[in-house]
VOROZA-276118 format. One record per atom (N, C-alpha, C, CB): residue number from 0; residue in one letter; atom name; x, y, z. Coordinates in pm, whole numbers. Each point is the difference from the previous one (the first is absolute). Glycine has a CB too. Layout:
<pts>
> seq_type_atom_east_north_up
> NUM_A_CA_X_Y_Z
...
</pts>
This chain:
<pts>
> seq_type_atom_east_north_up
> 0_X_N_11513_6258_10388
> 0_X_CA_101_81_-65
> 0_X_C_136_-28_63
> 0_X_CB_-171_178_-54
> 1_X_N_261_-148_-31
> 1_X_CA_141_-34_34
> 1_X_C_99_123_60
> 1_X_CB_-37_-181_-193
> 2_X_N_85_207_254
> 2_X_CA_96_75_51
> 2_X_C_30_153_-79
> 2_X_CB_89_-247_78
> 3_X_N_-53_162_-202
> 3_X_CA_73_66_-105
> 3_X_C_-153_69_-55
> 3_X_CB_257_-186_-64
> 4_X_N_-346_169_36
> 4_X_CA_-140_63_-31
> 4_X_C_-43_89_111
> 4_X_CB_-71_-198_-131
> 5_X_N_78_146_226
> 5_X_CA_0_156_151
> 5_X_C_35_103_14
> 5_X_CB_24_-100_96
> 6_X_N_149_45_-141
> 6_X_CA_113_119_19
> 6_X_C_-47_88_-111
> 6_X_CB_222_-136_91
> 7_X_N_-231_129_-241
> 7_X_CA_-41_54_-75
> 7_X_C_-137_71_3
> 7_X_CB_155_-140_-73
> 8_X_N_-205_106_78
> 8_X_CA_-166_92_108
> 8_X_C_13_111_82
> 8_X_CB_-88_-205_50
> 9_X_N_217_126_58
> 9_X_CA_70_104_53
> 9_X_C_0_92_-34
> 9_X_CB_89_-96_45
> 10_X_N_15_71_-107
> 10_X_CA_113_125_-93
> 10_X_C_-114_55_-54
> 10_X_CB_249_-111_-89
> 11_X_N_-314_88_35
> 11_X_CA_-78_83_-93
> 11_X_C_-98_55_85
> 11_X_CB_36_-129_-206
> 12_X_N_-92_120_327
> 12_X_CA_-89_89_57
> 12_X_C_79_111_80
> 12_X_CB_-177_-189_9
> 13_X_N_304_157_27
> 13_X_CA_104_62_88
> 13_X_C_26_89_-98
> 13_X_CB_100_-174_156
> 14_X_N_-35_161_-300
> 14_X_CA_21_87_-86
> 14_X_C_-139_132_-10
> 14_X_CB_164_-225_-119
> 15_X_N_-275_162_112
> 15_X_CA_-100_61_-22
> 15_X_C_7_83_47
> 15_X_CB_-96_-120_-34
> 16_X_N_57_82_198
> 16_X_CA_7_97_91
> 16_X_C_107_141_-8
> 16_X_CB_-81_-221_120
> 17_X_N_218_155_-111
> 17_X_CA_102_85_-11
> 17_X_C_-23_136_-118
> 17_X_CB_143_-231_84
> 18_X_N_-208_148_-189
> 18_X_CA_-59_126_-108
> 18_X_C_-88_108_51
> 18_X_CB_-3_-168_-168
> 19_X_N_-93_124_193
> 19_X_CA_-127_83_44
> 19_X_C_42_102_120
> 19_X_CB_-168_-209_-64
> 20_X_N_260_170_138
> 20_X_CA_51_103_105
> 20_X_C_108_84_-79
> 20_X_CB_-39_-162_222
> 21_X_N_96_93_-259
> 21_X_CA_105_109_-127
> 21_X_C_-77_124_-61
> 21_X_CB_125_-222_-102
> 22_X_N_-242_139_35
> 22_X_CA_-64_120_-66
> 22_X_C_-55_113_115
> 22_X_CB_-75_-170_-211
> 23_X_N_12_138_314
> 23_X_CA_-82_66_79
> 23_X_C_136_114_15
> 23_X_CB_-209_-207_128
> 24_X_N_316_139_-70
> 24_X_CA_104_80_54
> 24_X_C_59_106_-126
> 24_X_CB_61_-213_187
> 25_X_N_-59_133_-302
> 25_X_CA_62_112_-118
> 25_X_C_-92_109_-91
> 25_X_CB_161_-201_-26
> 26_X_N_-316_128_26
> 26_X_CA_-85_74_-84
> 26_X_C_-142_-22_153
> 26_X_CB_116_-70_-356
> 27_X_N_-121_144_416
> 27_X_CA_-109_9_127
> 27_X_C_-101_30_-98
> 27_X_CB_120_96_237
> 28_X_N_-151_-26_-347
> 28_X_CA_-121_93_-78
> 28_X_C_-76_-126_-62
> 28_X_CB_139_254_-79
> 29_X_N_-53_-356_44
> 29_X_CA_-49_-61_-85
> 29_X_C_-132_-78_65
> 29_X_CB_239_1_-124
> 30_X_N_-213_-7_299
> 30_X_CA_-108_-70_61
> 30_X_C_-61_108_97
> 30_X_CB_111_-244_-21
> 31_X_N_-114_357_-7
> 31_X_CA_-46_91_88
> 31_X_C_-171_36_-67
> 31_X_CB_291_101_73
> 32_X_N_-349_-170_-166
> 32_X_CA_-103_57_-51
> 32_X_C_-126_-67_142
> 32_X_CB_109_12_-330
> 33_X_N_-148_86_331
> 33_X_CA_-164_-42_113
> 33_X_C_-107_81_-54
> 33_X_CB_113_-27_252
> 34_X_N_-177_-15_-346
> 34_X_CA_-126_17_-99
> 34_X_C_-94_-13_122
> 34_X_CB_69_-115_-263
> 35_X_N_-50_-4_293
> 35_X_CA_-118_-48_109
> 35_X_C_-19_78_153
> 35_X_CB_55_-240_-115
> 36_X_N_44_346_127
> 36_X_CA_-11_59_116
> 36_X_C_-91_135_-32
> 36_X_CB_236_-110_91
> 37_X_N_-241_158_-188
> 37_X_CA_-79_104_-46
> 37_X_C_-174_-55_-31
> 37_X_CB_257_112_-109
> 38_X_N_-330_-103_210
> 38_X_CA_-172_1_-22
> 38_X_C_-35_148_2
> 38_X_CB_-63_-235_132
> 39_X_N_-102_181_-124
> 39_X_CA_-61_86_3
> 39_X_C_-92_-42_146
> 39_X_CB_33_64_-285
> 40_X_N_-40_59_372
> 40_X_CA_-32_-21_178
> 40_X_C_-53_128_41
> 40_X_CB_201_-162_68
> 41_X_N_-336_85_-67
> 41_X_CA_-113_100_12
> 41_X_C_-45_156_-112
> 41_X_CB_81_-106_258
> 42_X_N_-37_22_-392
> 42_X_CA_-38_90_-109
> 42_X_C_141_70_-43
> 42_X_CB_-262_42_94
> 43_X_N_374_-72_9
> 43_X_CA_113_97_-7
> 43_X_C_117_-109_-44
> 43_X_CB_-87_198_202
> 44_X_N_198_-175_-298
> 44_X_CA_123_-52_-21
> 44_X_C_85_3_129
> 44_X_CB_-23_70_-239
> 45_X_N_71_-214_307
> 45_X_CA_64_1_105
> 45_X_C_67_-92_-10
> 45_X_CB_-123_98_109
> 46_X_N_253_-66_-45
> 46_X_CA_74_-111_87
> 46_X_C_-46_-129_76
> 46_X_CB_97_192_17
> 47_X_N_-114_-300_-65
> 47_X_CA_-17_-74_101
> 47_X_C_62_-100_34
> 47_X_CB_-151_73_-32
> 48_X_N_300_-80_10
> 48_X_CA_50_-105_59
> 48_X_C_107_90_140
> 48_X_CB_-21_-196_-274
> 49_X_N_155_122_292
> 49_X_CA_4_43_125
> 49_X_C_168_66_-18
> 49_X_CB_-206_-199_139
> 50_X_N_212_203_-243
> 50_X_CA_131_120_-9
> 50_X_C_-60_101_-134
> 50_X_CB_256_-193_81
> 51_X_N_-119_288_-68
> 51_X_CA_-46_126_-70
> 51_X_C_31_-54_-160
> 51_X_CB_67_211_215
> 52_X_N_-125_-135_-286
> 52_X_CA_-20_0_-135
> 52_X_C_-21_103_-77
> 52_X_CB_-60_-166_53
> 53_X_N_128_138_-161
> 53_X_CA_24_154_-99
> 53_X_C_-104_-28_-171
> 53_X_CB_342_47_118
> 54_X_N_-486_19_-60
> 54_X_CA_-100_-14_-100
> 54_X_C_-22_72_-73
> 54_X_CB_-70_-89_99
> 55_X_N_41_60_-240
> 55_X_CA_-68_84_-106
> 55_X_C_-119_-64_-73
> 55_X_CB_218_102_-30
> 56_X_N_-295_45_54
> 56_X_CA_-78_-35_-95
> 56_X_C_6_77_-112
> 56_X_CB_-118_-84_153
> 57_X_N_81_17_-271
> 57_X_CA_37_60_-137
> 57_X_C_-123_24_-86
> 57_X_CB_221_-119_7
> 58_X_N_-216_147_-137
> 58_X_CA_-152_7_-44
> 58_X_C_82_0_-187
> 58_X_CB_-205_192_266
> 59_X_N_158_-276_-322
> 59_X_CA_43_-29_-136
> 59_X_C_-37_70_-59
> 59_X_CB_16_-168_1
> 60_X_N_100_194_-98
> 60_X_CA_12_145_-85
> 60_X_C_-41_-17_-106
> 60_X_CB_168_81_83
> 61_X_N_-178_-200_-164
> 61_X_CA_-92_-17_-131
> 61_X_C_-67_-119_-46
> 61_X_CB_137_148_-59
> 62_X_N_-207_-190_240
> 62_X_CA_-90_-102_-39
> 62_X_C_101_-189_26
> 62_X_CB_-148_243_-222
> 63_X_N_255_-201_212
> 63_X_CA_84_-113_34
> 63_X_C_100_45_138
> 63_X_CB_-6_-86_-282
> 64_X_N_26_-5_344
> 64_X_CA_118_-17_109
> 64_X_C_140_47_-31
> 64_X_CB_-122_-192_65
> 65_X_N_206_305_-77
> 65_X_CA_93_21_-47
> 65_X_C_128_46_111
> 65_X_CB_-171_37_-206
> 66_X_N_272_-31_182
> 66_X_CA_116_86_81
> 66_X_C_-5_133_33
> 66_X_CB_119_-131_-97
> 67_X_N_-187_199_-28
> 67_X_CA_-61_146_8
> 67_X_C_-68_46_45
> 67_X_CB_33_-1_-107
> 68_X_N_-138_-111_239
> 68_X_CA_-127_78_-5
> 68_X_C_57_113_129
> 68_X_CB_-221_-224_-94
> 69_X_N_98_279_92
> 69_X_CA_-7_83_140
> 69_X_C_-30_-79_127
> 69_X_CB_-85_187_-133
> 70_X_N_164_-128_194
> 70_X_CA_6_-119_165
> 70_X_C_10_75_123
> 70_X_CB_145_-187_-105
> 71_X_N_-156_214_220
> 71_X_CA_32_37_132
> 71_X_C_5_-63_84
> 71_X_CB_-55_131_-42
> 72_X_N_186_-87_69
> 72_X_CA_59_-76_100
> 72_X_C_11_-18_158
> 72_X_CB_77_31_-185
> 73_X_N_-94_-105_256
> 73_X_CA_-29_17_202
> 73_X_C_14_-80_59
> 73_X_CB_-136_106_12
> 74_X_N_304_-86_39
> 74_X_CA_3_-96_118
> 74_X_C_-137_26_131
> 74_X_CB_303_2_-57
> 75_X_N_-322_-186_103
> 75_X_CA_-128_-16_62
> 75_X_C_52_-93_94
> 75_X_CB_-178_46_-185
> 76_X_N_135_23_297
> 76_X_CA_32_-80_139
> 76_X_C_-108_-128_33
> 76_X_CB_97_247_104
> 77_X_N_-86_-344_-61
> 77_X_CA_-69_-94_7
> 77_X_C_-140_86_92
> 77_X_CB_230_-216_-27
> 78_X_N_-375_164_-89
> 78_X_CA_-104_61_60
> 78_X_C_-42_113_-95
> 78_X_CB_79_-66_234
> 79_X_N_70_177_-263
> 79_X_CA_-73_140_-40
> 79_X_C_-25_2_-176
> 79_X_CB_139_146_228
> 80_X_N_-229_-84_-208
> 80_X_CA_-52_50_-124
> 80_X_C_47_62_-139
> 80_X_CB_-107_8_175
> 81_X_N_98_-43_-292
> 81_X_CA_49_101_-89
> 81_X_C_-94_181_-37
> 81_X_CB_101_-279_-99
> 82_X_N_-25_326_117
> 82_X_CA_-46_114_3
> 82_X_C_61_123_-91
> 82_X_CB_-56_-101_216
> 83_X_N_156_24_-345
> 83_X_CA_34_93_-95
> 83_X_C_-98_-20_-111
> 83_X_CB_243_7_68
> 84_X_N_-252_82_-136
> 84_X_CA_-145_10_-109
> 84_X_C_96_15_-149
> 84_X_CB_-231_171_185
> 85_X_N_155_-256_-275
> 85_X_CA_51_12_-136
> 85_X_C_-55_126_-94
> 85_X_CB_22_-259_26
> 86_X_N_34_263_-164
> 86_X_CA_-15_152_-59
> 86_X_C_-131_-107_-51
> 86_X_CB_276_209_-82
> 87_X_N_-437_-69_117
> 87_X_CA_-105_-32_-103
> 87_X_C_0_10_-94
> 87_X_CB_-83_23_93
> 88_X_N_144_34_-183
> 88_X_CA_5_20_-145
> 88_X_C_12_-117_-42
> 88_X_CB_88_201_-14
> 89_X_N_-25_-325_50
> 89_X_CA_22_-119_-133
> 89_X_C_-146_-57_102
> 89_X_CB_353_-80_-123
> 90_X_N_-380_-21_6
> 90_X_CA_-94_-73_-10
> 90_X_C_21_-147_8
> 90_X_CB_-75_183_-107
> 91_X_N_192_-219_106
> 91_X_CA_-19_-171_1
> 91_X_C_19_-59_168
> 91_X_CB_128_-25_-283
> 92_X_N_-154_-82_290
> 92_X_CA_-55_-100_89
> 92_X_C_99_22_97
> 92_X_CB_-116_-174_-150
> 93_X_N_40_206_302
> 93_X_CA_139_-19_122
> 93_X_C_55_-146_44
> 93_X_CB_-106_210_113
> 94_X_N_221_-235_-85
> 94_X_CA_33_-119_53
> 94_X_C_138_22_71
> 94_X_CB_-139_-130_-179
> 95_X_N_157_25_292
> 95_X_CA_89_21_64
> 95_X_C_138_-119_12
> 95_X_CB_-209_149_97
> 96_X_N_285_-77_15
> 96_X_CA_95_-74_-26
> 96_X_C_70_-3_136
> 96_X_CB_5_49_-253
> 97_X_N_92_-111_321
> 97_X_CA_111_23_110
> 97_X_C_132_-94_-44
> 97_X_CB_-195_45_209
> 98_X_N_243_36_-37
> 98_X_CA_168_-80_-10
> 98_X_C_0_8_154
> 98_X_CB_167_92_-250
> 99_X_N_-71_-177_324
> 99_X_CA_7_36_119
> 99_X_C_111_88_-14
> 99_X_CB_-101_-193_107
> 100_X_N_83_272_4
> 100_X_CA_94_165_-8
> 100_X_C_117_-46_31
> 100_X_CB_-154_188_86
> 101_X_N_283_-138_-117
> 101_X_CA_-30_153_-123
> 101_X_C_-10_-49_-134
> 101_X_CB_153_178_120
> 102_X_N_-155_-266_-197
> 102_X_CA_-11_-32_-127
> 102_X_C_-131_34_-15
> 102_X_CB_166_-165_-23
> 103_X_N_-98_217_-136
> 103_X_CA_-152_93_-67
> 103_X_C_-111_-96_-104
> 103_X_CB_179_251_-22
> 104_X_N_-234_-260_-3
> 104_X_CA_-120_-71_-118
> 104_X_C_72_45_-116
> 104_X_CB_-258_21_114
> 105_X_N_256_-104_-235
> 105_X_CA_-7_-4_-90
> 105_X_C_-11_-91_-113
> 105_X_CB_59_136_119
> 106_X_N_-121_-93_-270
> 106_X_CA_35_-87_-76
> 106_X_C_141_-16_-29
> 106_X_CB_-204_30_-66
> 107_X_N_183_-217_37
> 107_X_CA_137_-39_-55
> 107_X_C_-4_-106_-123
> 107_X_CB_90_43_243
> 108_X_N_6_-72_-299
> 108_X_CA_-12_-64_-118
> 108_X_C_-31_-176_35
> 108_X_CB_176_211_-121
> 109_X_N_-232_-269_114
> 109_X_CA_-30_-131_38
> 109_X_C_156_-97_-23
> 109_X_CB_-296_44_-80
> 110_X_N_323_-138_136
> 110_X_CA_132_-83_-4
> 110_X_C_-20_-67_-122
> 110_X_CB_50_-37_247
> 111_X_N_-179_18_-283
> 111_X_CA_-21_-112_-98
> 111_X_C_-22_30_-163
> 111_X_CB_-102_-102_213
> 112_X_N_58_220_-223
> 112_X_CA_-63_76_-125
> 112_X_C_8_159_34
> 112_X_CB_-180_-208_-61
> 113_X_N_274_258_-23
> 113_X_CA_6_138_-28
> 113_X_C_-84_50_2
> 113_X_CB_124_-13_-88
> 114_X_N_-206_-11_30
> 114_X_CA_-145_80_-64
> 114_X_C_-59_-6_116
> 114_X_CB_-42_-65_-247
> 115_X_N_10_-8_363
> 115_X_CA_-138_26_96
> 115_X_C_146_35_117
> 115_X_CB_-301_-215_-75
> 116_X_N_189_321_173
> 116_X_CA_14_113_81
> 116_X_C_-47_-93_112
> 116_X_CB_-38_239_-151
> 117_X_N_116_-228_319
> 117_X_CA_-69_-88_66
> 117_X_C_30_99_115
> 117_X_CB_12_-261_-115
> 118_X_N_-96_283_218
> 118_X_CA_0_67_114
> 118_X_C_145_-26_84
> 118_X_CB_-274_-19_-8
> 119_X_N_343_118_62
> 119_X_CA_135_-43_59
> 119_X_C_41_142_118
> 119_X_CB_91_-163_-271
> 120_X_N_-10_120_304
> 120_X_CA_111_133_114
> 120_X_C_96_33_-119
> 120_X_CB_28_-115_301
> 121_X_N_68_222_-205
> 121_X_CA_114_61_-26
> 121_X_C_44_51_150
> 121_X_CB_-66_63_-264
> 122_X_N_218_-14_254
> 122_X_CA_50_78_84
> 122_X_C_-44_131_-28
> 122_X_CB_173_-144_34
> 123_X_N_-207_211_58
> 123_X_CA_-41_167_28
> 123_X_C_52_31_-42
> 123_X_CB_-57_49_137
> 124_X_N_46_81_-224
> 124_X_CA_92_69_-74
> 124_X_C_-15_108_67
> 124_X_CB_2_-99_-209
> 125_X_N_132_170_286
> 125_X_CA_13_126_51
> 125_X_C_-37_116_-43
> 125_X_CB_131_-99_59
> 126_X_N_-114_125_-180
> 126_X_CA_-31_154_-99
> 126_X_C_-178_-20_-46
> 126_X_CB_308_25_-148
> 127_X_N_-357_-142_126
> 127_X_CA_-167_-6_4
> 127_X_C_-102_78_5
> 127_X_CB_65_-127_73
> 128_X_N_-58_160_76
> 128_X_CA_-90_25_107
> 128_X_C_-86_-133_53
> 128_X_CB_-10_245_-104
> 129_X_N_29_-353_54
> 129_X_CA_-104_-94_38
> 129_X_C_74_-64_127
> 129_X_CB_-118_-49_-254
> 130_X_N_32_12_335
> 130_X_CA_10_-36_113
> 130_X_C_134_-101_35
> 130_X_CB_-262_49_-12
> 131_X_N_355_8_148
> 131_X_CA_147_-103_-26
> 131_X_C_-26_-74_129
> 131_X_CB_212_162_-134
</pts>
């Protein structure tokens, strides 16, 4: 390769870079999702990676994954347990979700297609009550 094919490689991984820290620095939520830090440890919903995290678990309100469903919310110290309980009255399927704290779980509209819903953060919303 020639000089002029390097520099351009360059530029373009240097640019890259420069993006991806932009975003982290301007939109933190957008990479704050940790799905994978929320198991299940020793029969119990836990923390298991090694910072805190703001988990919900939710339970679908009519059979599909929605924005609406019912959810509770708990910041979880690396290790501890979830220990808020959902309303028994609905009936659809539990499943969970995180963010590293303080960003909260939620659905969001996918980048690619309106129509599909894709697991995401937000900034805490003060007036809530859900965990800041």
């Amino acid at each position: 390769m020639n000089r002029r094919t390097l520099a351009i490689i360059a530029g373009f991984i240097g640019f890259s870079a420069l993006a991806w820290i932009g975003t982290r620095l301007a939109y933190p939520e957008r990479t704050a999702y940790a799905g994978h830090c929320v198991d299940r440890i020793d029969g119990a919903l836990a923390n298991r990676c090694d910072v805190p995290v703001v988990a919900a678990l939710c339970r679908e309100a009519d059979g599909t994954r929605r924005p609406d469903d019912d959810c509770a919310f708990q910041t979880l110290a690396p290790g501890e347990a979830f220990t808020a309980t959902l309303d028994t009255a609905l009936t659809g399927r539990p499943y969970t979700m995180a963010c590293n704290a303080p960003f909260v779980p939620r659905w969001k509209v996918s980048n690619s297609n309106s129509n599909l819903f894709q697991k995401g953060c937000r900034k805490p919303d003060k007036s809530s009550g859900q965990p800041a």
